[in-house]
N, C-alpha and C positions, 0 to 999 in steps of 0.2 A: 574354459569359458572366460568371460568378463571380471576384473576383480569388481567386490563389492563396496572399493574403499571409496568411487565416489559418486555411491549410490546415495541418494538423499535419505535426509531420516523423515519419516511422514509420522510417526507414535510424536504424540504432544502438539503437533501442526493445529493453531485454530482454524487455520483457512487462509485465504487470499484478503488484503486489506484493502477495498475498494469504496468507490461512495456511491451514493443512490443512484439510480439509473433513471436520468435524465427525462422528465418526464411537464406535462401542461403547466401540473400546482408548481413548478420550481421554476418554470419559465414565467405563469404571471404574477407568482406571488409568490410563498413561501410556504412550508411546511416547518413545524416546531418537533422537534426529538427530545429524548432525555436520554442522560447518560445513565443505562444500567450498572454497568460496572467497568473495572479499568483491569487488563489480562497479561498478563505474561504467556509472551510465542515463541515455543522453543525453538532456537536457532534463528531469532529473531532479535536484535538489540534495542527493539523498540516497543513501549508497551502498546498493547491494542485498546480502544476503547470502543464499547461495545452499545449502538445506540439503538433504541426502537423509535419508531414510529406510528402511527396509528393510521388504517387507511382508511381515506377518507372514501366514500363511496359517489357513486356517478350520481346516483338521483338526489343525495344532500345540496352538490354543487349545482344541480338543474335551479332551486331556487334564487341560487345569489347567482351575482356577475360576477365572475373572476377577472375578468380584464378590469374593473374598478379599484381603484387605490383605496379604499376605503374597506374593503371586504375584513370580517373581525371572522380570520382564521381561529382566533383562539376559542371561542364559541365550539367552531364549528368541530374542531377536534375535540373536545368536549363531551358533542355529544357522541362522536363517533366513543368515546373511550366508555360514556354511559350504555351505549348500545352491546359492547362486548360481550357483557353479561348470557344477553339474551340471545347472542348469535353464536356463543361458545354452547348456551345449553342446546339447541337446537342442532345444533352440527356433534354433540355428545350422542342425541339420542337417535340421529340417522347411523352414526356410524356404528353405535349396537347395535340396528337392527338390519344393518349390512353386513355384520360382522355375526349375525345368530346364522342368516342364511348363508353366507359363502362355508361356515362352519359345518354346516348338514352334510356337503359336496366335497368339501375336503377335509383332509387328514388335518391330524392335529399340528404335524410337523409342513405342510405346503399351506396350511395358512398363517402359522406367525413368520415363515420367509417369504410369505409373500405380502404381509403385513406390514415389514420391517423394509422390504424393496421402493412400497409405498410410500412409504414417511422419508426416504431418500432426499437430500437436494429442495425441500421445501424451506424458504425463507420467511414466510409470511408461520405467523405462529399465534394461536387462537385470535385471530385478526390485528393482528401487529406485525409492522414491516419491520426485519431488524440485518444489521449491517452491521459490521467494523470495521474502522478507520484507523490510520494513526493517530496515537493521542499525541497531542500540545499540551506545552505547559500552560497552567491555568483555569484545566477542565478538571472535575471533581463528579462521584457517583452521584447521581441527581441534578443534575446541572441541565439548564435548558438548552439547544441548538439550535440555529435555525439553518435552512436549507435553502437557498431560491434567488432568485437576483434582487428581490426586495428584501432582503433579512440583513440587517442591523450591521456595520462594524463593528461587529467585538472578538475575542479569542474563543474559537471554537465552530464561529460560523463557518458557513459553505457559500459561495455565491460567484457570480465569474468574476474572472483580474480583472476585467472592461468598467466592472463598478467600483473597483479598490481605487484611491487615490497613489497616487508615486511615493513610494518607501516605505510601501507595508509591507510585511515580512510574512510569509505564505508557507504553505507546506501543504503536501497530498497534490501537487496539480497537473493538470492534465495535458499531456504532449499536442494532443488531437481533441477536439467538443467530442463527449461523451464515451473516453475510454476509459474514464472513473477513476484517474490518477495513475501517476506514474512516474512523477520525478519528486525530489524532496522526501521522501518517503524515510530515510534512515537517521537516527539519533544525534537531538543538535544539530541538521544538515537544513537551514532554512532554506527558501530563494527570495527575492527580494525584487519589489518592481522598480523598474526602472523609468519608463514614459510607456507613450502612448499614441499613436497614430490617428488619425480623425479621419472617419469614412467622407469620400468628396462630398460636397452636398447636402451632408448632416451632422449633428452635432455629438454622434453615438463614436465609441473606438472599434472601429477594426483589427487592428493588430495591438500587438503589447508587447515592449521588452522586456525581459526578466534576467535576471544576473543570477545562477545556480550556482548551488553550492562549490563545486569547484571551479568560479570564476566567469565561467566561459557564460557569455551574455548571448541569447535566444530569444527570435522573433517567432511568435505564436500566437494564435487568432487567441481575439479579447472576448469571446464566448467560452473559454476554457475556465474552467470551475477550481477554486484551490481552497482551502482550511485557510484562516488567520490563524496563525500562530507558530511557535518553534517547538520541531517534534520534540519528543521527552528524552530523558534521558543522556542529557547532551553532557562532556563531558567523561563518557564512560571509558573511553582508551586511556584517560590520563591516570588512572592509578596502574600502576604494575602489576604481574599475575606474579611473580615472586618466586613462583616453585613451577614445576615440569607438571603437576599432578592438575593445575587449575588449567592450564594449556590441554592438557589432554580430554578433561571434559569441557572447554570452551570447543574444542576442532571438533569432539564426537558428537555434541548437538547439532551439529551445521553438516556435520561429515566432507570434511573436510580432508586433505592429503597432509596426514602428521603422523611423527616427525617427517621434516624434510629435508633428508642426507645432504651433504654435498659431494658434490663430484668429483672433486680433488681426492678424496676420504674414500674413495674406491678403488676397486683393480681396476686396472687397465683393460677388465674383458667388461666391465662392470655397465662402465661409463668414459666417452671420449675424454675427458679431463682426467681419470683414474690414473694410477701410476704414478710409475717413479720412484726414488729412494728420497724425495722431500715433497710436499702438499706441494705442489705448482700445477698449471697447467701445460706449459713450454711450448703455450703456439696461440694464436690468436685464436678469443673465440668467438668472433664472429663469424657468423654461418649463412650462406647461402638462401635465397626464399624458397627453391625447391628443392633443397635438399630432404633425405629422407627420412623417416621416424626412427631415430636413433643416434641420428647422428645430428637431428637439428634442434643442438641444445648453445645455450649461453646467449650473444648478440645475433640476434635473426633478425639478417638484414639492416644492419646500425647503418644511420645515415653519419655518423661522429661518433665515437668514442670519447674514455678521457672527462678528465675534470673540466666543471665549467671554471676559468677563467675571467677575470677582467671583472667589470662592471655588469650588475647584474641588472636585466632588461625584465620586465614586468610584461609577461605576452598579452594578458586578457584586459588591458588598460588602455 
């Protein structure tokens, strides 16, 4: 069968680091989070932070206007978080006595698996919306957030690049409106805006350029959502692992392909490079694009070999 060496490790996974799902309150205004706490994901270089939210309910917002600049969100979650109390004990004492009757009918063993199938995949937790992000440097446990296209420039918020001014430095942002992040996500890897496009006719941005971490500068609608700030962690490649034993549990979190042999250092039935009575290879190794699984190892498909020479040209400039 398949080996198991680059089967992912799931034991210590917190989950997928995503942001709220794109919803009315974030379009007209905002929503305020706090940071519960800040998490270490294994096989992950970057911490998580771990924020709730409170949900606001339909008939609170029937009284105000939310399209109003003026609306004093902070009330209003307030009272939602006053409310908890009472909608925690009420939802306590339904689900005892859903849980006396499903218990008459079933076994003692098909109703805590089917109990524990139940509680699956639930986000919202005694009426709190909660979510992880990447953390930014900056953010601390209890730290307020805000979420929406009205919330505040400061480190930690959420809100689209369209409202960032040119040269803030962003992280968590989204490729496409509303796939909850997806680029800038890894330790010390900011992106940074660039400009900005004016829709014909109005005075709103349309698109946004952003400069990603690895240079290459990307045009992407000014609706797309990112974090202020530079993920955590940054940094962490520059000190050395020093010994084989810190490599070994660095790869086995990630599960990773370690050690990884070289080709030279084998027979000749081994591996195409194998062989000989000195480490060489004695032929070129560049290989073909359809060549086939065994034999298409080294430069697949090099358009150039060989050291760069000359004066060095800056591509993403």
């Amino acid at each position: 069968g398949r080996s198991p060496v680059y089967n992912a490790v799931r034991k210590g996974r917190k989950g997928p680091a995503k942001l709220r799902q794109f919803d009315t309150y974030e379009k007209n205004s905002y929503l305020i989070g706090t940071v519960m706490s800040i998490e270490h994901d294994r096989g992950r270089g970057v911490p998580l932070a771990r924020i709730r939210f409170p949900i606001i309910r339909s008939d609170s917002l029937k009284s105000t206007n939310i399209t109003n600049s003026k609306i004093n969100l902070n009330q209003l979650q307030e009272d939602n978080f006053s409310k908890l109390s009472v909608v925690t004990d009420s939802t306590k004492n339904e689900s005892n006595s859903n849980s006396l009757s499903e218990s008459i009918n079933l076994s003692q063993k098909e109703f805590c698996n089917k109990k524990s199938k139940s509680s699956r995949g639930k986000k919202k937790k005694g009426g709190l919306e909660e979510i992880k992000v990447v953390a930014v440097e900056g953010i601390y446990e209890g730290k307020k957030v805000f979420f929406g296209e009205k919330a505040p420039l400061e480190v930690g918020n959420c809100l689209p690049i369209g409202k960032m001014p040119e040269g803030t430095i962003i992280s968590s942002l989204e490729s496409t409106p509303g796939d909850r992040s997806r680029l800038a996500k890894q330790s010390g890897g900011s992106a940074t805006i660039i400009g900005h496009t004016v829709r014909v006719g109005t005075t709103e941005n349309e698109f946004t350029q952003v400069k990603l971490p690895s240079g290459v500068k990307k045009t992407i609608s000014s609706k797309c959502r990112a974090i202020i700030g530079v993920p955590a962690a940054g940094g962490r490649l520059e000190k050395p692992l020093y010994k084989a034993g810190k490599s070994f549990h660095k790869t086995k979190a990630g599960r990773k392909n370690w050690p990884v042999v070289r080709g030279v250092a084998m027979s000749a039935v081994d591996h195409p490079h194998g062989g000989g009575n000195h480490q060489h290879v004695g032929r070129s190794t560049c290989v073909r694009r359809n060549a086939p699984p065994g034999q298409k190892v080294g430069l697949i498909a090099a358009r150039r070999t060989g050291r760069l020479r000359g004066t060095s040209k800056n591509k993403f400039q």
